[in-house]
Every structure is written in structure tokens, then in C-alpha cells.
N, C-alpha and C positions, 0 to 999 in steps of 0.2 A: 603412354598415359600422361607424363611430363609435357608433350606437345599439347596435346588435346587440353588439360588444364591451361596451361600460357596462354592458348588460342581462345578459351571462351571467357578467359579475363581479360585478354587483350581488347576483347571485341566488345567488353559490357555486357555480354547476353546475360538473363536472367537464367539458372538454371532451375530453378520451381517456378511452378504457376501458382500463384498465392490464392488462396481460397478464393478471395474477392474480387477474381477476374473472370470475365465470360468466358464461361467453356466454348469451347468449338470444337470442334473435328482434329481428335490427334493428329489427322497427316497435314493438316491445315496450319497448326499450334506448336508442335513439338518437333522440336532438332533433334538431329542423334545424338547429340553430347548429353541434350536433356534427358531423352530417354536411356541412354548407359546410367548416368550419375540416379537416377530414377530405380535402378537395377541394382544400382552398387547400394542404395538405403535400403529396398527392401530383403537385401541379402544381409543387412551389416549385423553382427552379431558381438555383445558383449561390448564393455569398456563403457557402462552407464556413469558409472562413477567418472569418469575423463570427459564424458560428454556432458553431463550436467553441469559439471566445472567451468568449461569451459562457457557453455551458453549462459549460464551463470551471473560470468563474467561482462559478456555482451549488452546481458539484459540491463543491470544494475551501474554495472560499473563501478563498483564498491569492493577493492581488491588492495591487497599490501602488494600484492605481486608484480613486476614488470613482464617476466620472460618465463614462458611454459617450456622446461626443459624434456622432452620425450624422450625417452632411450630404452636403447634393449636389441638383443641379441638380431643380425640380420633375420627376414621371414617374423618376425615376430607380430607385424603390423602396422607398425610404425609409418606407412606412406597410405595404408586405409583408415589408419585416425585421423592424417592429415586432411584425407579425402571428405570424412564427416565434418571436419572441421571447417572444412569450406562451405559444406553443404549448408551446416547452421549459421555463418556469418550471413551465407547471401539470403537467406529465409528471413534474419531478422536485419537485414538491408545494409550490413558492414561491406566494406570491401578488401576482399581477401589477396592477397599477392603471394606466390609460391615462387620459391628460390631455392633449386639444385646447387648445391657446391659442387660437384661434379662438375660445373660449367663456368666457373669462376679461374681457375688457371693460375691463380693466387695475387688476380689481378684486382685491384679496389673499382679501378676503373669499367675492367668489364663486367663486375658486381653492381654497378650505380646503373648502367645502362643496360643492363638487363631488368632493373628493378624501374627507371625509366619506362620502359617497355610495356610495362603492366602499370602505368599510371593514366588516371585521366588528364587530359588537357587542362593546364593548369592557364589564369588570366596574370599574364604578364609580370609571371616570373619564370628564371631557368633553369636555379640551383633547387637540386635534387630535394633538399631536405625545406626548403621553400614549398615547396609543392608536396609537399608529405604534409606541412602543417597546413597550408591551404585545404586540401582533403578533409584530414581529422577534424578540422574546425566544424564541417559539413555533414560526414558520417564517419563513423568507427572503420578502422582502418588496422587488419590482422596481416602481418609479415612473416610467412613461415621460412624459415631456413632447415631443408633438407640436408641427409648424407654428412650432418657437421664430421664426422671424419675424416670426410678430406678436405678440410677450410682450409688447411696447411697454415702458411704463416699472416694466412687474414687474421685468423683469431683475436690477436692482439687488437687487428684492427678494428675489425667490427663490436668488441667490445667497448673499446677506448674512445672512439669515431664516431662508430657509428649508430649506436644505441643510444650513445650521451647526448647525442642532438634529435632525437625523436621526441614527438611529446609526448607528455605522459598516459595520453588517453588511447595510446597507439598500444596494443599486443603485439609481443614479439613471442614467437616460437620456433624453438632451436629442436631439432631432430637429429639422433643419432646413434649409431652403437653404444656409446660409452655415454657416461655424466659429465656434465662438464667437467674441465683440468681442473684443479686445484688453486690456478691463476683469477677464475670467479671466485674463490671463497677467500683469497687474501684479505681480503677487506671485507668486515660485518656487513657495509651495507648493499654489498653484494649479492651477499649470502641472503637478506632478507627482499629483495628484490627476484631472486630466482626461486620458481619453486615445479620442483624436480617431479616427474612422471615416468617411474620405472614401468615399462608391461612386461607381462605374466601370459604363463599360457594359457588357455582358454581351462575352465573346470568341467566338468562329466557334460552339466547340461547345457552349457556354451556349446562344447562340442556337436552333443546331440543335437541341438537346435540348430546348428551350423550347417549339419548336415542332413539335416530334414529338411533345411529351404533349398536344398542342389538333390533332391529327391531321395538321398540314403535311408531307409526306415528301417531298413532289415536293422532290430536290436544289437545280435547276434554281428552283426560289421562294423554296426557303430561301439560297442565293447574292445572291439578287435581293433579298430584304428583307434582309439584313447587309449592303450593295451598299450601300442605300437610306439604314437604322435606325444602322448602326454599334453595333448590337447595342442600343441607347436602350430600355430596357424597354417606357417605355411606347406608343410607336411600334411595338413589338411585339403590345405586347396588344391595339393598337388591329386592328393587321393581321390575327389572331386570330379578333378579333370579327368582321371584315369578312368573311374567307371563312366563319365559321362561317352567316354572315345571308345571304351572297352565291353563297358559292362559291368555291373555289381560282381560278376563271379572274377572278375579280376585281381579284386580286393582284399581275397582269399590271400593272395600270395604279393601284398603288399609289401612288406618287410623285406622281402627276398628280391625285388624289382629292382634289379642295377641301374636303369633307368633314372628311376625314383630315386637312390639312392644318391646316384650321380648329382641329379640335378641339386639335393638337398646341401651333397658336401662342395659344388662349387658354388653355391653361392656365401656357403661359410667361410669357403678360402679365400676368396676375396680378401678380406683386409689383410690376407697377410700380404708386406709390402718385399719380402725376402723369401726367396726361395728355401735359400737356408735354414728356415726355421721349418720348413715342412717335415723333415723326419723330427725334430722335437714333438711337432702335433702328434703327428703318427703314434709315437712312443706316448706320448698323456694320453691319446683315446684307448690306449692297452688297458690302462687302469683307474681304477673309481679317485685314488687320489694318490695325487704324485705330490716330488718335491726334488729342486735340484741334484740335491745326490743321486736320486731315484734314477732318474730320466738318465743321468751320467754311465750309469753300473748297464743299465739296456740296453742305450745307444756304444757302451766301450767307447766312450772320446769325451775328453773336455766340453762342457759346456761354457759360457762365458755367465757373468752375472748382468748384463748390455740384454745379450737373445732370451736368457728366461725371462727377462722384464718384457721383453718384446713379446714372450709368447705369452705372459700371464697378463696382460692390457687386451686380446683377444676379450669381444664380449660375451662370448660362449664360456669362456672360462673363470670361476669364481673362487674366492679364497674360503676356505671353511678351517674346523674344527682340526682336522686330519693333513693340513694342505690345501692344495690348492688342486679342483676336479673339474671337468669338460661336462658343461650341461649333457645330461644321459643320451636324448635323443640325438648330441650332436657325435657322444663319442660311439654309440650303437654304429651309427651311417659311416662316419670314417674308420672305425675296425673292420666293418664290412665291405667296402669299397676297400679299402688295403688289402683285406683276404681274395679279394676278387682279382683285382686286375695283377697285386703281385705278390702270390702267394707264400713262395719263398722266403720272401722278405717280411709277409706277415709272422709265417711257422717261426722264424730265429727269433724276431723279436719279441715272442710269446714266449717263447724257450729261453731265455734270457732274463724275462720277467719272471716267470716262474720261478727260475733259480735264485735272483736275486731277493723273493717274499721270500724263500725258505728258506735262505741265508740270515733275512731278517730276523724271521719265526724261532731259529734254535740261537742267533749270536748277541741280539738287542739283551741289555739290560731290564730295559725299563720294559715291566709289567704289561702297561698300555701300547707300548712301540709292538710287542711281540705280539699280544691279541690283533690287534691293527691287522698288522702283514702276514698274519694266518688264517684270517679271517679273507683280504683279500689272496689268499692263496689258492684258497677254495673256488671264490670265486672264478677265480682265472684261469682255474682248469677244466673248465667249458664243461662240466658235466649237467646237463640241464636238470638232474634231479634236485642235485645238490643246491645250484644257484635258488631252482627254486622254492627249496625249502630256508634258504639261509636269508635270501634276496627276494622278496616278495613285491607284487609290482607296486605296491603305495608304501614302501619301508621310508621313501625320504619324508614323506605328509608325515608321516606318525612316530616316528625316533625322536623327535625334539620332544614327544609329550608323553613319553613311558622311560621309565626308569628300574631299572633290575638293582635289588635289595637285601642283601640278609635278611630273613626272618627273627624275630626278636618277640620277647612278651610282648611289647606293644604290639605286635601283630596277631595275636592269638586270639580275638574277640572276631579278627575280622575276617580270618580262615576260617574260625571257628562258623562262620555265613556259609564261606564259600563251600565246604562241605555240605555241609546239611543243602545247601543249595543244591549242591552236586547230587546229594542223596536222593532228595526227595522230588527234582525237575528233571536237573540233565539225566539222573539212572535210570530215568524211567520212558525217555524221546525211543523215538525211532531212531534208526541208523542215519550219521550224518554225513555226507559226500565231502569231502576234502577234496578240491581241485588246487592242482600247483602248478603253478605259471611261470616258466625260464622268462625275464624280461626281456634279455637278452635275442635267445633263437625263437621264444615263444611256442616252443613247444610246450605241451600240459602233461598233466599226470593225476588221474583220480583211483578214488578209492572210498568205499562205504568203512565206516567208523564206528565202531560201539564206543561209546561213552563209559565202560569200565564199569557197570550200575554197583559190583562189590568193592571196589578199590575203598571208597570212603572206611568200610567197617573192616579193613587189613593195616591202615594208617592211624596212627598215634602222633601227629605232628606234634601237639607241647609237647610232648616225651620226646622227640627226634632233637625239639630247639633246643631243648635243656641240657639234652644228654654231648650233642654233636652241635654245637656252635658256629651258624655257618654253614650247614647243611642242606637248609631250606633257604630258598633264595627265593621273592618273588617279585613279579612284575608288576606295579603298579602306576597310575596314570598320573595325571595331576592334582588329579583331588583322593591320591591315596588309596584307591579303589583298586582293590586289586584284581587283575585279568588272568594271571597265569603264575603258575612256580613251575621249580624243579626240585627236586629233592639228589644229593649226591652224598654216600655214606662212605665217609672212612672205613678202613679197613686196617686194622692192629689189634695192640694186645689187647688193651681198652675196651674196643666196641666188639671184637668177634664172639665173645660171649653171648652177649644182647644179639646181634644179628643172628647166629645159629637158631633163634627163637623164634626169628620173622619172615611174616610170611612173602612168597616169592625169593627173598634171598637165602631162605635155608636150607632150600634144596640144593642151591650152588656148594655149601659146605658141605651137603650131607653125601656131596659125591667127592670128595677131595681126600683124599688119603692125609696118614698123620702128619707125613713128612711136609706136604705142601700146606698143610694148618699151621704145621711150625715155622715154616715162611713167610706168616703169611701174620703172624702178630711180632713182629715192631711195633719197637718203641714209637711213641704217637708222635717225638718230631723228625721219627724216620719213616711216616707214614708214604706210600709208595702203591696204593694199594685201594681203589675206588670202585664204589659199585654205585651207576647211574640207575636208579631206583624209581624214578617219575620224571614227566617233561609233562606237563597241561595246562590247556588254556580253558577258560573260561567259555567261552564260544568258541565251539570245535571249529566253525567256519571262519575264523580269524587269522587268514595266514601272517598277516601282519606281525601280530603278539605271536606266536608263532617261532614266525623267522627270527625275531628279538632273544626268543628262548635259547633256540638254535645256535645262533653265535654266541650266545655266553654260552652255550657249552664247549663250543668249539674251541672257547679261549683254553681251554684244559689241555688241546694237544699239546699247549708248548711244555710242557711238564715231563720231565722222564717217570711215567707211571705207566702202572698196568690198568686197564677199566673194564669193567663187567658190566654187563644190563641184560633185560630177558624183557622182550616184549611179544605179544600174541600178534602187533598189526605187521601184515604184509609191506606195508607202506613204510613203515618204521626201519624191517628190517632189512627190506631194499636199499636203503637210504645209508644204514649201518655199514653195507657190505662198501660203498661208496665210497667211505670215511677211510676204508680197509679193516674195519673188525672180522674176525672171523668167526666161524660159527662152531662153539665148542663141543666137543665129543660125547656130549653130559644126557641126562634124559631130559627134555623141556618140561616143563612146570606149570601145572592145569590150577595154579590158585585163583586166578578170573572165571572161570569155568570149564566143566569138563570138555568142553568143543573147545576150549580155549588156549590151546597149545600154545607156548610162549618158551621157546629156543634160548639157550642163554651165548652170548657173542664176547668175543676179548678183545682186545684191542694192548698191544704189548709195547711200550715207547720207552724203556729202560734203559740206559747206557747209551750206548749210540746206535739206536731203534730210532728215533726221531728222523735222521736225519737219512739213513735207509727208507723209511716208511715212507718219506715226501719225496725221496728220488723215487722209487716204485712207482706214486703216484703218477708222477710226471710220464715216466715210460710208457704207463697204464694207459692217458689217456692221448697223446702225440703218438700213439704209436710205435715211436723208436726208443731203441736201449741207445742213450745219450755215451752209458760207460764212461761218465763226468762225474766224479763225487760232490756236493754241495759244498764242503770247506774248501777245495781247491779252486771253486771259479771263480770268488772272490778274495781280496785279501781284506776287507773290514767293508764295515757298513760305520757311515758316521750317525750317530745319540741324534736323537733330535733335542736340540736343546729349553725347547719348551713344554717338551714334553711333561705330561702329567700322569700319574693313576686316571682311573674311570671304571666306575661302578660294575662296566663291562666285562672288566677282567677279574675271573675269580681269584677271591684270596679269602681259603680257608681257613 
């Protein structure tokens, strides 16, 4: 494609036929280069905003800018923008110049004369940038520089050199992984001379339109690869190509394609310039978010502070909240390609992980470290029910804009909706299908859903807020609206009175003899002792808010406590059994109604229960009795030191 471009700017050919030329006979009119690039527009999809920009620019010529900086993860697009972008110079009659780093060798010299190369005949001058402003003088004149990641030690040059003797009417675009170094933004008028073009993956109907011009219509495939791709272009085009060679029913078993897979993670490995850092990848694609210590305790070796800079400049991989985490679609392909070709080596260093989150989960101080590493605990025990009820396939679009809350009187007007809403719409729907989606293996799991039509007139939430502080939690968006609570009841001297009275949790006392009543009321700041009493969303088909509920609950394992809950749904109580609850020896409890059996389940993490229950786990789902205790595989986990609370982790 790099050839073919060089060749039909070498040669001056127009590539569109302007409206206002005599048609004739395509075989008579049209070269193949024209009709590819012809091919490649009526396929091109998304990125209006970068192309109006840019034409924009051509048109008017009214810009603060100099240098269009493109960047973004390998596959991302980044050489089909460039492709548009030629397409639009030569439409509105610029002359476009495309330039590989890849073929520079870190030489200036063979940079000028390849750029040379793609010049017109200039009257009787020699020097390069002579004949650039000859040009510009004539027509607009676009310089794109490819691959900027491996300028290597041009950089300097073509900043300092080479851009500073262009004239101003000249566009320059710099393409690459990364943003530019830090070496553009020393100086303000750098900074205001460059202006930066991250891309993104395609969204639902990018993708769908993507794949309805390469003939994909089945809904049902196009769900299933944006499920998969996250709209990732070129996991797209990969997919494309496959049913174009294979067939639609190929695409069934996309995700699973070594093939595909293959191709996906070598063209990500690329940048790395050291072998050496390949099992640091390895070990970050294990987990949603790592951090040097992290990567150290999985890998058992030193890490240097030199190679995690090296691995975190990767453009796949981005800094957040939690650390520092491997774009999803990149770390899915490389866990899975690791499990594939070397299993071994995958199995230990899951088993390693694992131990180390639940080393986290019972030894971290901080409130937010231990939610954090429990929450990917779960995760990383590949149980796909669990993933996906915790982990829902759009949890990253929508975390940034819900937030989980104590309930408080100022919350009481707006429950006080949500009920009566509940009462009077949701208790009255039909049954609502809940499907749950592992992102991960992509396995699902459904289930028809009653909406509880009595729950509303068995709840006293003001009386729950007033009495138990902290009790009622809810999920609400940005503008305060709230989508879902949970409700979780103490259990002491205090509240077992009030609870023997309520409904659903009285029957749990009414079977418990004296002795374990007397157990069972401590004092309130030796409470030890939780009954999970609601988990609801607002829209039962939200697994989003959902999953959100789900891990603040889960933040409760790190607690040495006992927990109860009793629910009628099958879905619920699969899910329970998952966590390790068991199902207690009691009679189940028909207060949603007489069909409406609802089992009551414990879950025991008292003393050193915690730390038992997460080896179990582990054994549970590997397969193997490790016959490793979780305090012995480590000797410390280091704080994070910027660590914060977060809404996330309860604190009752």
C-alpha cells in the first residue's frame, strides 16, 4: 500500500475524476490505483470529525495549527486516515507527500531524498526546501509522516530542521503510536503550533456500518464482534476478511480463532524493541490493572524501574485511577494466545496472580487497595458467571458516570419515586430476561426475572436509614438519579429485636435456637454479623448498574464476618454458590409469594475463614489443591501510596 501510494504521487496521477470531466468508459479512464482508492472511500467509515478538520483546513486556510499529530494504538487506523487524507488534498487540488519512518534509517539525508522523490520538477533550483516553497507558492502542499515511532534520532531533526524552514502554508502530519515526546511541548509555541488527534474505536454504529459495507448484516454477528472487537478497527477488518474467505458462520467462533488472535497480538508486539519485556506483557495482560510491585510478586524477579517505563510507553497500555491497564481487547488476545501456545506457563502465572490479589484482599490496609484486589480476584478466577455479573461488557463507558452512596434523608423523596415506581410500573411488567455476558470467554447466561411486584409493601426504607446508618446504599448517575440500591442489615444487640419483625429476615431468626440468638447480638462496634437483604436495579436489563452493585458488594468479603441473604431467583442463587455461600439447612421463606421459594445462604469469613475460603476458591476453579497457604507465598505486599478511600468500598 506504501508502494502504490509513492507511485501515484510520483507519477502526478489524479486519483478522482472531478465532476467536471467527460465521463468515458471506466476501462478507457480509470487505473487501478484509482479504482482501489475509489474502494477504500466507499468503504471508509467513521472519523467525520478528523476529516472535516482537516478539509477544513485545505479549504480556508484559517488555522492556529502547523502539525496534525495522529496517534493511537497499532490497527487502530491511523494509515486509513492518512489514506482519506490524501484522498481530500487531491479532490481539492493540494499536493499530498507521504513519508514512512520505517525507511529513513535515521538518516536526514535519505529523508530529503525520498521526499525529493515525491516532488514536482522544480525551475532552477536544487535545495529541497527551495522547491517545497516553489510548490506551496502554487498549490497547497500536505507532508505526512508515518510510523513516527521509529524516527529514532531524527526527531530532533525534523523538528528543529526541518519543519522550521517549511512555509507556513505547508501542513505537516506526524502519525503515530504514541503523542508526541514531551521535547514538542518544552516550549508554549510548540504547544500551540501542534494539535493532537487521538483515535478511538469505532462506537456500536461505526462498527455496524462497517460491517454492512463488507456485507455482515446478520444483527446477531454484528453484536457478537462489537461484544468481542470493542469496535478495534482492525479486529474488525480482520473479521471481514474471515467471513469474506470462510463464510458468516465462521464468525460464530471468532474470539476463539488462533489465527485471528495471532495476527492481532503480533502486530501489537511489534513495538516492543526487547525481548525482555515480553513476559512483563504477558503478566499485565493477566490483570485489568497492574503496578510494579504487582507485575514483581507474578513474575517472582526483580523488575527494574528502566523496563516498566518501557512497558508502560506501549500504546496499548494507559495510566488510570487503579494503575496502569492493557487496552481489554489487547489484553483478551494476548492471555489468550499465551494460554494457547504455552499453557503451562499461562496456568502458573494465573496461579501466582491469584495468590498474590488474595494476599492483597486479607493483608492491604487501605480500605480501597483491598476492595481493588478482591474485586479483581474474582475476576481472575475465570468463573464466567461471576465475571459476568461483576464485569459487564460496557462497565468501562458507564463507571466514570455512577456512583454508589449511603442513603440519607436527602435521599428519601427520591426512593420515595423509586418505589412507587416500582410499585405501580415495574410490579406490574411481564417477566424480564437478564442475559449475562463473560467479556472475557463470551460465554452468556439468561434467565426470566420477576420484578418482586410485593417487595415495595415489605420495605420501610426511611425507617431502615434512620434506624441502621449506612444500610441502604444507592447507585446514582450524574444528575443524582438514582438507578439501583442495596440494602445490607446489621446484625446485634441493637437491631435483632427490629429484625425478628421483618419480613424475609424473620424467618431466618425464627429458626435459630437461643444459644445462637445469643451470638448473635454484640455489641454494635463488635458487629460481625450481616444480612444482604436487597441488590436492585431500576431496569432489570441493566447489567451495567448491575455489575456496579455487585462489586460493592463484593467489597464486604474483605471483612471477617458472617452474611446471610435469601433469594427466590435461580440466577441469584447460582451466582451465590459461586462467591462460596452455602445453602443453609433452614425452611426457605415464601414472603414474595407462595411459588416463591427463596432459600436462605451463609457465607462464614470469621477469623481465618477469609483466607481458607480464597484458597478453596482457587483450588475450586484450577482444578488443583495448590496445598500452598496464602500467608506463606508472600512475605508483604507494598501500600500504595496514593492510595485513597472510594465510594466503592463499604464503610458502615
Amino acid at each position: 500500500m506504501v508502494y502504490l501510494r509513492s507511485i501515484l504521487a510520483r507519477f502526478g496521477q489524479p486519483i478522482y475524476q472531478h465532476k467536471n470531466m467527460t465521463a468515458k468508459s471506466p476501462s478507457a479512464t480509470l487505473t487501478i490505483g484509482q479504482r482501489l482508492q475509489s474502494m477504500q472511500q466507499a468503504q471508509f467509515v467513521g472519523r467525520q470529525v478528523e476529516q472535516k478538520l482537516f478539509e477544513s483546513a485545505l479549504k480556508n486556510g484559517n488555522r492556529s495549527w502547523q502539525i496534525l499529530n495522529v496517534h493511537g494504538p497499532g490497527g487502530i487506523g491511523k494509515s486509513t486516515l492518512l489514506d482519506s487524507y490524501q484522498r481530500i488534498s487531491q479532490q481539492l487540488g493540494a499536493h499530498f507527500i507521504y513519508l514512512d519512518s520505517v525507511n529513513f534509517t535515521d538518516s536526514s539525508d535519505v529523508f530529503l531524498s525520498l521526499l525529493l522523490a515525491q516532488l514536482p520538477p522544480a525551475t532552477e533550483v536544487t535545495n529541497p526546501f527551495e522547491q517545497i516553497t516553489q510548490l506551496a507558492g502554487n498549490q497547497q502542499l500536505v507532508i505526512a509522516i508515518d510510523s513516527y515511532e521509529d524516527i529514532g534520532d531524527l526527531d530532533s531533526w525534523i523538528r528543529e530542521q526541518f519543519i522550521a524552514q517549511l512555509p507556513t502554508s505547508c501542513i505537516v502530519i506526524i502519525a503515530g503510536r504514541h503523542a508526541l515526546t514531551k521535547a514538542w511541548h518544552n516550549h508554549p509555541a510548540w504547544q500551540q503550533l501542534v494539535l493532537h488527534i487521538p483515535l478511538s474505536n469505532f462506537d456500536l454504529d461505526q462498527t455496524q456500518n462497517y460491517l454492512q459495507l463488507n456485507g455482515i448484516d446478520s444483527h446477531e454477528l454484528v453484536q457478537q464482534l462489537w461484544n468481542y472487537t470493542d469496535g478495534y478497527p482492525l479486529a474488525l477488518s480482520l473479521g471481514t476478511l474471515l467471513a469474506q474467505q470462510e463464510g458468516e458462520q465462521a464468525l460464530e467462533e471468532f474470539s476463539q480463532n488462533s489465527n485471528i488472535i495471532g495476527q492481532l497480538c503480533q502486530r501489537w508486539l511489534r513495538e516492543l524493541r526487547d525481548d525482555n519485556l515480553r513476559p512483563l506483557v504477558q503478566a499485565s495482560a493477566l490483570v485489568r490493572n497492574f503496578n510494579q510491585d504487582m507485575l514483581q510478586h507474578i513474575l517472582a524477579t526483580e523488575i527494574t524501574a528502566q523496563q516498566f517505563q518501557q512497558l508502560v510507553q506501549c500504546s496499548f497500555i494507559r495510566r488510570g485511577a487503579g494503575g496502569w491497564s492493557m487496552h481489554s481487547l489487547v489484553r483478551q488476545a494476548l492471555s489468550q494466545e499465551l494460554a494457547q501456545r504455552a499453557p503451562e506457563t499461562y496456568q502458573s502465572l494465573r496461579v501466582r496472580t491469584l495468590h498474590t490479589l488474595a494476599q492483597a484482599a486479607i493483608h492491604l490496609s487501605n480500605p480501597f487497595d483491598k476492595a481493588n484486589a478482591l474485586q479483581e480476584f474474582f475476576y481472575q478466577l475465570g468463573d464466567s458467571l461471576v465475571r459476568a455479573a461483576l464485569y459487564s461488557e460496557d462497565i468501562e463507558q458507564q463507571d466514570d458516570e455512577r456512583r454508589i452512596e449511603p442513603a440519607d434523608a436527602s435521599h428519601i423523596a427520591a426512593l420515595d419515586d423509586y418505589m412507587r415506581e416500582w410499585r405501580t410500573e415495574r410490579g406490574v411488567l411481564a417477566n424480564t430476561c437478564i442475559k449475562l455476558i463473560d467479556s472475557s470467554t463470551h460465554q452468556s447466561i439468561e434467565e426470566e426475572v420477576v420484578s418482586e411486584p410485593r417487595e415495595p409493601e415489605l420495605l420501610n426504607l426511611g425507617e431502615l436509614i434512620e434506624l441502621f446508618p449506612g444500610c441502604v446504599r444507592v447507585l446514582v448517575d450524574s444528575k443524582k438519579h438514582i438507578e439501583g440500591l442495596t440494602i445490607v442489615l446489621p446484625i446485634n444487640a441493637d437491631s435483632i429485636d427490629y429484625l425478628k419483625e421483618q419480613a424475609v429476615v424473620k424467618h431466618y431468626f425464627a429458626a435459630l435456637g437461643a444459644t445462637e440468638l445469643a451470638q448473635l447480638s454484640t455489641p454494635i462496634e463488635q458487629t460481625n454479623n450481616w444480612f444482604v437483604r436487597l441488590i436492585d436495579v431500576r431496569n432489570p436489563a441493566d447489567n451495567s448498574a448491575r455489575a456496579v452493585l455487585f462489586r460493592d458488594l463484593a467489597a464486604m468479603l474483605i471483612r471477617p464476618a458472617c452474611f446471610i441473604t435469601s433469594t427466590p431467583l435461580k440466577l441469584y442463587q447460582i451466582l451465590l454458590t459461586r462467591f462460596g455461600f452455602v445453602q443453609m439447612d433452614i425452611a426457605p421463606q415464601h414472603d414474595f409469594g407462595k411459588d416463591r421459594a427463596a432459600p436462605y445462604f451463609k457465607l462464614d469469613l470469621r477469623g481465618e475463614r477469609l483466607g481458607q475460603h480464597l484458597n478453596e476458591l482457587i483450588k475450586t476453579q484450577i482444578g488443583v489443591d495448590l496445598q500452598l497457604p496464602i500467608d506463606t507465598l508472600l512475605q508483604s505486599i507494598p501500600q500504595a501510596s496514593n492510595s485513597k478511600p472510594s465510594n466503592d468500598a463499604l464503610d458502615f
